[in-house]
C-alpha positions in Angstrom: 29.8 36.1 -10.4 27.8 36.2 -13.9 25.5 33.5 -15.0 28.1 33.1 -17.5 30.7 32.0 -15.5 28.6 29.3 -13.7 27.9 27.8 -16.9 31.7 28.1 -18.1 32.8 26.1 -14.6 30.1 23.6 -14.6 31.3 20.3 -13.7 29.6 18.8 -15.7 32.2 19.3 -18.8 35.2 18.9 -16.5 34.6 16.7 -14.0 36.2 13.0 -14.7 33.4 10.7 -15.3 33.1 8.1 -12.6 33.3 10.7 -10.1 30.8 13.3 -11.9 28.3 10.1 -12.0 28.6 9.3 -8.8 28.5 12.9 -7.6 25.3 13.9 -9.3 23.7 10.2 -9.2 24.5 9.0 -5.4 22.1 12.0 -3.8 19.2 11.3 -6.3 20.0 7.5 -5.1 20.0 8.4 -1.9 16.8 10.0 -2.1 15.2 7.7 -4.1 15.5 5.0 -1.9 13.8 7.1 0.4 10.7 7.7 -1.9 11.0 3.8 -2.2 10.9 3.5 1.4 7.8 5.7 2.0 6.3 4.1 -0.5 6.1 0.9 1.2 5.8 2.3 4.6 2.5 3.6 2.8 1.4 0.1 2.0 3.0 -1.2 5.5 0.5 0.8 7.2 -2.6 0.6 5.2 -1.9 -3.4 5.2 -2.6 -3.1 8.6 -6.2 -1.6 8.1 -7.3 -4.8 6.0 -6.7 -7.0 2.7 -9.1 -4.9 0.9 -7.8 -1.6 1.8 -4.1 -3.1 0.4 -6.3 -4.2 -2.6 -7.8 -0.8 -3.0 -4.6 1.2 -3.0 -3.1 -1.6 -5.3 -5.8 -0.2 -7.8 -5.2 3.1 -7.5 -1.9 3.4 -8.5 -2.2 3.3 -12.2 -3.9 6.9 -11.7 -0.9 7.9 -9.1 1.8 6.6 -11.7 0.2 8.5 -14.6 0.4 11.7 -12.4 4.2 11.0 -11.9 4.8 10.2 -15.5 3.6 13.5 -16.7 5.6 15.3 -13.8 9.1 13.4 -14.5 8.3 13.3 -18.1 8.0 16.9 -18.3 11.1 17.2 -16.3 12.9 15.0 -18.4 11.8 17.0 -21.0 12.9 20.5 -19.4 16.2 19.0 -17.8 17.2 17.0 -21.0 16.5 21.0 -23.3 18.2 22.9 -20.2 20.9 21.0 -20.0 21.8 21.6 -23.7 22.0 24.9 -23.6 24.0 25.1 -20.6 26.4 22.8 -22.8 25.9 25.4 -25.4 26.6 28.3 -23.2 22.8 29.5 -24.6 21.8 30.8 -20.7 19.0 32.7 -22.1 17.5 29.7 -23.6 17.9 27.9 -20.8 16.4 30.8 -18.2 13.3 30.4 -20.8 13.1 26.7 -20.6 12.7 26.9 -17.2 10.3 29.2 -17.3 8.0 27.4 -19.2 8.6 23.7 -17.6 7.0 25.8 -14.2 3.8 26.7 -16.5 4.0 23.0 -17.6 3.6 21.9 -14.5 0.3 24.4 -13.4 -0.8 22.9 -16.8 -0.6 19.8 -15.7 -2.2 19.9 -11.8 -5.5 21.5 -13.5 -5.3 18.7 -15.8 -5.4 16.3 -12.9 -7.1 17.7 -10.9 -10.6 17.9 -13.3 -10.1 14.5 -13.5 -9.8 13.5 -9.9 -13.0 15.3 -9.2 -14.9 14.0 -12.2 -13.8 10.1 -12.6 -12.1 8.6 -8.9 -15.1 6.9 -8.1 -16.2 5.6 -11.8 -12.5 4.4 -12.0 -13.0 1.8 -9.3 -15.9 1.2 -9.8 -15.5 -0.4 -13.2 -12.2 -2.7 -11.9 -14.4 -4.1 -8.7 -17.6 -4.4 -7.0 -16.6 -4.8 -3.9 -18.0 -1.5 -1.7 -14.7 -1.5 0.8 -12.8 -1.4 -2.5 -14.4 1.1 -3.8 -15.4 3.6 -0.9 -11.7 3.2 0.1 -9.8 3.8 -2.9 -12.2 6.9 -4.2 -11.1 8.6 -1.0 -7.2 7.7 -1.6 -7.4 8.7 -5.3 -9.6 12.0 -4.7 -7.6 13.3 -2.3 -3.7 12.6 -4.4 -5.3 13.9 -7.4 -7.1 17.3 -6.1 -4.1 17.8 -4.1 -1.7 17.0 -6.5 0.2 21.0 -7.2 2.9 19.5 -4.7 3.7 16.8 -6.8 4.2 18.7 -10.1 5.7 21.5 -8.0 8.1 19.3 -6.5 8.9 17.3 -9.9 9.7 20.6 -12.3 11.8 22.4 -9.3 13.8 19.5 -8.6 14.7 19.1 -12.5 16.0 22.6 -12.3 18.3 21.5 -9.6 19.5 18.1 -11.5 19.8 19.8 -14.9 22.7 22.3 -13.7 24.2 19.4 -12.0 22.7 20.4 -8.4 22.0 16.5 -7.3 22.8 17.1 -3.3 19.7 20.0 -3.2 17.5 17.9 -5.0 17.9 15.1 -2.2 17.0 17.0 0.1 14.2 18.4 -1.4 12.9 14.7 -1.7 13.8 13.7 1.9 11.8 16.2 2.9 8.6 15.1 1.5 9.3 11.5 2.0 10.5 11.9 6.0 7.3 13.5 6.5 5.3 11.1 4.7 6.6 8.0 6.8 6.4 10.5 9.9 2.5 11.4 9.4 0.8 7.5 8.0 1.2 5.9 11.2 -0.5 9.1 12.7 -3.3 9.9 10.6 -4.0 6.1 9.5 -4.1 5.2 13.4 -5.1 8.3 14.6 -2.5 8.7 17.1 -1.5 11.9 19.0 -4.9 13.3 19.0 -5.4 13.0 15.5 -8.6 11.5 13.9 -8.4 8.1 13.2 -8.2 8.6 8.9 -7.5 5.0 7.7 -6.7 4.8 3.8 -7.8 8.5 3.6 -5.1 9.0 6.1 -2.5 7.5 4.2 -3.0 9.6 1.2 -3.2 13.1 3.1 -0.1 12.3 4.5 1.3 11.8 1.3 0.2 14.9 -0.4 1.8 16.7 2.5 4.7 15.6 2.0 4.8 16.6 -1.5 4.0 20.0 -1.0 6.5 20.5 1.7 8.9 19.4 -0.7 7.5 21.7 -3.1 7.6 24.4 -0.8 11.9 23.3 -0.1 12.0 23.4 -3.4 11.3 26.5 -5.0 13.0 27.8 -2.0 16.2 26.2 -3.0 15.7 27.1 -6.5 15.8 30.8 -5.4 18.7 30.8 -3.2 21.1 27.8 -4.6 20.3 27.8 -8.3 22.1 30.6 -9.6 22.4 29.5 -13.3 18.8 29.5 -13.8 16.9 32.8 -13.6 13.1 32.1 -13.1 10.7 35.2 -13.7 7.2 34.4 -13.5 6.3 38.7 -13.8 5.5 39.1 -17.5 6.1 35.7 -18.6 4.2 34.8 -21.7 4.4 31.2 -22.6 6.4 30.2 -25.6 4.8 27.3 -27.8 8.3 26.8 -29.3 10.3 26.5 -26.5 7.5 24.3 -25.2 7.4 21.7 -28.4 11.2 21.5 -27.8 10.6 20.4 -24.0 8.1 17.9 -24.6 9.9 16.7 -27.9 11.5 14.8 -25.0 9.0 15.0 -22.9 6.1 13.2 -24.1 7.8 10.1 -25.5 9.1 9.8 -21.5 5.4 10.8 -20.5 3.5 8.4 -23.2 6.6 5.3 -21.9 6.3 6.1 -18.6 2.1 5.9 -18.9 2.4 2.9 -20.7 3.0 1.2 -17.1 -0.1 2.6 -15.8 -2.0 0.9 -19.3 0.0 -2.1 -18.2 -0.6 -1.9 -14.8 -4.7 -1.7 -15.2 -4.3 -4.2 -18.1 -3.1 -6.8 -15.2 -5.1 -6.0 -12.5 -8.0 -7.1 -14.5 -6.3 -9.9 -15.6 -5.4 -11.0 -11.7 -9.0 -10.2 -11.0 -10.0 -13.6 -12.3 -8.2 -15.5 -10.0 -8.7 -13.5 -6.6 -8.3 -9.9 -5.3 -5.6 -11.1 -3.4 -3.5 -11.7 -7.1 -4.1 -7.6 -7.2 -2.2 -7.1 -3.5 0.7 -9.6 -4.8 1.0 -7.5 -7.5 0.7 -4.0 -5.7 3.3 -5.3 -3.3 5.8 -6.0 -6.1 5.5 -2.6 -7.4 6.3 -1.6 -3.8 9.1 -3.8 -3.5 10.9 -3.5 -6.8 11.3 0.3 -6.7 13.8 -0.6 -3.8 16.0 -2.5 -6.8 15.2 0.0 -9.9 15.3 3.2 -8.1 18.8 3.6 -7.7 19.0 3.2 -11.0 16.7 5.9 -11.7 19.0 7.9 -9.6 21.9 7.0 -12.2 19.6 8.3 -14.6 18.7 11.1 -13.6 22.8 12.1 -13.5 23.1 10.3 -16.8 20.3 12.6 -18.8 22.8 15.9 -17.3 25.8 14.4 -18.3 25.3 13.2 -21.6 22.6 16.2 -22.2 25.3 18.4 -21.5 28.4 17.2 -23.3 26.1 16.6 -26.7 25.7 20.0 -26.3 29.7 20.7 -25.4 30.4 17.8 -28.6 32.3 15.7 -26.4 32.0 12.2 -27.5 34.3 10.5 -25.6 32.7 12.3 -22.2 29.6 10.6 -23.5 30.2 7.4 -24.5 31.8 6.6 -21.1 28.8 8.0 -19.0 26.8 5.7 -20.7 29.0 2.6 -20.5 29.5 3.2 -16.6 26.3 3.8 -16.0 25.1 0.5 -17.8 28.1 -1.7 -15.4 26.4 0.2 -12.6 22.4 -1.1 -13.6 23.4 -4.3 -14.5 25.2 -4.9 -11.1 22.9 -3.4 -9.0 19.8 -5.6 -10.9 22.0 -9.0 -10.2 22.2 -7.6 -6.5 17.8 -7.4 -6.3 17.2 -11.0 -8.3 19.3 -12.6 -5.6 17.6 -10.7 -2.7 13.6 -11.9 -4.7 15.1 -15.4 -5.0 16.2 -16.0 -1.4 14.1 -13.9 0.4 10.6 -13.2 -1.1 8.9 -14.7 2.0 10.4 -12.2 4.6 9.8 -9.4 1.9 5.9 -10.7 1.8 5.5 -10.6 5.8 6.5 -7.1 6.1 2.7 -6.4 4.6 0.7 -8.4 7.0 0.0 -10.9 4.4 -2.3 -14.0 4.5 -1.0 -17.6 4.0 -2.5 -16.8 0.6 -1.0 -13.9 -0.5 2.1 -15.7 0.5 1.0 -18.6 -1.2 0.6 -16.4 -4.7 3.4 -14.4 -4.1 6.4 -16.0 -3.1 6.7 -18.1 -6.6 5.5 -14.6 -8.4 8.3 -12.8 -6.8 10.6 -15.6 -7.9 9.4 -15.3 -11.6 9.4 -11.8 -12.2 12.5 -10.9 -10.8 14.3 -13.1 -13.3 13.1 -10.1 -15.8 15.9 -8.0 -13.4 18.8 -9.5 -15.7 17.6 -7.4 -18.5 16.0 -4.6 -17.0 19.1 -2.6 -16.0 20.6 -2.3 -19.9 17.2 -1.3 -21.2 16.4 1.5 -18.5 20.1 3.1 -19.0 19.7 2.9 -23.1 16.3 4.6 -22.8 17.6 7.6 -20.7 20.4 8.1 -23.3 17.8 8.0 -26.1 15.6 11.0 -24.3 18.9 12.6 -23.6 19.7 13.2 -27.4 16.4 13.6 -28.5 15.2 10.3 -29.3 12.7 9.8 -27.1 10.2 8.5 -29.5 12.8 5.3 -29.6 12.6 4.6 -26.0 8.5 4.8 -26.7 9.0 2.4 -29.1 10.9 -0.8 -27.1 8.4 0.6 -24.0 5.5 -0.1 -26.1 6.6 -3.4 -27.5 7.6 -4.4 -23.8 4.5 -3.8 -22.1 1.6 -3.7 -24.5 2.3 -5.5 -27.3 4.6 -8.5 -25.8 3.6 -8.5 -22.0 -0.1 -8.1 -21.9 -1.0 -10.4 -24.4 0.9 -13.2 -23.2 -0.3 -12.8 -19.6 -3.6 -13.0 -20.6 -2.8 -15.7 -22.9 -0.9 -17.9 -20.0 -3.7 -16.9 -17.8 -5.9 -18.8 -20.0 -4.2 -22.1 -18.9 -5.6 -21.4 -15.6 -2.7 -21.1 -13.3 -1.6 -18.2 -11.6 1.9 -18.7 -12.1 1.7 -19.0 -15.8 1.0 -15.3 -15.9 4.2 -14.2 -14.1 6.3 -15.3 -16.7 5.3 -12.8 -19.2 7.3 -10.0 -17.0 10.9 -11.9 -18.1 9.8 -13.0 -21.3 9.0 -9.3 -22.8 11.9 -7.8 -21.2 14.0 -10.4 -23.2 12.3 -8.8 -26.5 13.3 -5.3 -24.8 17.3 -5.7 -24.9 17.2 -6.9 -28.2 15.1 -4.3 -29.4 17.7 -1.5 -27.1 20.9 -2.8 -28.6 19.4 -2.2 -31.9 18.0 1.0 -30.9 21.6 1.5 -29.1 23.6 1.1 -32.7 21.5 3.2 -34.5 21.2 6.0 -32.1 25.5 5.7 -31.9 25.8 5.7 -35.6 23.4 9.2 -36.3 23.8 10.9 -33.1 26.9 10.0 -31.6 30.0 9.3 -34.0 29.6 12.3 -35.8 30.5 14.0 -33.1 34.2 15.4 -32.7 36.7 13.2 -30.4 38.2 15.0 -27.4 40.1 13.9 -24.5 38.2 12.1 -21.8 39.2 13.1 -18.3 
């Protein structure tokens, strides 16, 4: 069968909605509950080791999160410009794309991986000077960053699976790394089986295993199941314009996605003031929230395909009602996490070994922040449909004014008051200025991008 008939068949311009959502979103949920999982297995385990070490990972994840946000955002980027083509029936353009996302993503381990070598120490050292902190984190963040080719590796070929509507492969490529993540901290943080006992070191060669394994799946996958996509790395030459088109998309999701890693440094140091133990509350948020907004990343990452695709195909009405299911879908899944934070955020808190104070700090934090969940849902689905038509620079915009220019000032303004929980209440207060700011963005987009576009009969 010819690369042009895949295209011609691809589901993703025949397929009724509702099921073509859930077909291409419920795998990357699925697997993205998993990463969730692993993520605070990882924290679980090293919570075990001691306050400090929980601290110390806490502080390391701005770096981690700006080494996903170029990975995804690049893949936005390529499965956003990929999956327009396919719309297009352009397969050449697309087998070119793809091409140059996997040189994107060399790019971008070399990029990380000078700086890992160069700054993991400095980088703690500024935020604390406590030595356990320190020693413990620079071994974490040295060994994600040098090591971090699976990561990219995994990122770009799992895009190329999404962006011809591949969800179910992409899954699995996930599992994979995350199964053997959650299989390997117990054993190298404990030392267990005849292993070394590795502590926080532990934790993070465990992880960068599991990404490369993934990796490995991946590419594997790519070669076998992706027949749509042609990737040649003999004689490629990079191609700047194909390149400006991918991060077009790209950086505004890389630069939005970053701006948590700003914000996330910006409050550790504003938590430093009260106690280190503020830091771990806050770390273990960001563990336990990805369990609420990852499935909706999943819907995302079906949502970018879909209405990537049927821009490209002209179909308004195929669209229009991805996005609208796909924003009934956040918002119910968001209500579903408030009511778990508000009812349960001291059972979540004793799955991390934590202190009577970090219970103390964090069961009215979770409680606050969480509130922020009613208007987080609409605001993450309007942003992916920005960066699926090319207007990534708008979902930059609302990102910015949510985190830097509303959320850290008035937590460090409420922090000023001296209470804790003052500070907390800056995460519902700027998401608030966020859906205003989206449903403006929303009408605007819909009026230049989307009503000009022909009407055709919805499935």
């Amino acid at each position: 069968m010819t690369q042009q008939k895949h295209v011609e068949e691809n589901k993703m311009g025949i397929m009724p909605i509702n099921k073509l959502l859930i077909t291409m979103s419920l795998p990357m949920i699925v697997s993205m509950l998993v990463q969730a999982l692993y993520n605070v297995v990882d924290s679980i385990f090293v919570s075990q080791i001691s306050e400090n070490a929980l601290s110390a990972v806490s502080l390391a994840f701005p770096v981690q999160n700006l080494m996903i946000s170029v990975g995804v955002g690049t893949g936005v980027g390529i499965n956003a410009l990929l999956s327009r083509y396919l719309g297009e029936k352009k397969y050449e353009e697309a087998n070119k794309t793809a091409n140059n996302g996997i040189f994107l993503a060399v790019i971008s381990y070399i990029l990380f991986l000078i700086v890992g070598l160069l700054f993991s120490k400095a980088f703690f050292q500024w935020q604390t000077s406590n030595t356990e902190i320190v020693e413990g984190g620079y071994y974490y963040l040295i060994i994600c960053t040098t090591c971090s080719f699976g990561l990219f590796g995994q990122l770009v070929f799992e895009k190329l699976m999404q962006s011809t509507g591949k969800t179910f492969y992409s899954m699995i490529i996930q599992l994979s790394g995350a199964i053997i993540n959650i299989i390997l901290d117990p054993i190298l943080i404990f030392g267990l089986l005849g292993f070394p006992k590795l502590g926080i070191a532990g934790a993070a060669i465990a992880t960068v295993t599991g990404q490369t394994t993934a990796m490995i799946l991946a590419i594997y996958l790519n070669e076998k199941k992706n027949t749509e996509i042609k990737v040649k790395i003999k004689g490629f030459r990079p191609n700047i314009t194909t390149i400006k088109e991918i991060y077009s998309v790209g950086v505004p999701s890389i630069v939005m996605s970053s701006i948590s890693s700003v914000m996330t440094f910006g409050m550790n140091r504003i938590l430093l003031v009260f106690s280190s133990t503020a830091i771990a509350v806050f770390g273990v948020y960001f563990k336990l929230q990805s369990f609420i907004f990852m499935p909706i990343f999943g819907i995302n990452n079906g949502l970018v395909s879909i209405v990537s695709y049927n821009y490209g195909a002209r179909n308004k009405e195929r669209l229009m009602k991805t996005v609208k299911i796909s924003i009934l879908y956040a918002i119910g899944i968001m209500f579903a996490g408030l009511c778990i934070f508000q009812i349960l955020p001291k059972e979540l808190l004793g799955m991390f070994n934590a202190s009577e104070e970090l219970i103390s700090i964090g069961v009215p934090s979770l409680r606050i922040i969480s509130l922020s969940f009613l208007f987080a849902g609409y605001c993450i689905i309007v942003s992916s449909m920005f960066q699926a038509l090319g207007n990534g620079v708008m979902s930059l915009i609302i990102s910015v004014v949510r985190q830097l220019v509303i959320l850290l000032p008035v937590a460090y303004s409420l922090s000023k008051l001296g209470n804790l929980n003052y500070v907390w209440w800056a995460f519902p207060i700027a998401e608030i200025v966020a859906v205003l700011l989206s449903i403006i963005g929303f009408k605007y987009v819909y009026k230049k991008e989307i009503k000009p576009l022909e009407d055709k009969i919805c499935d």
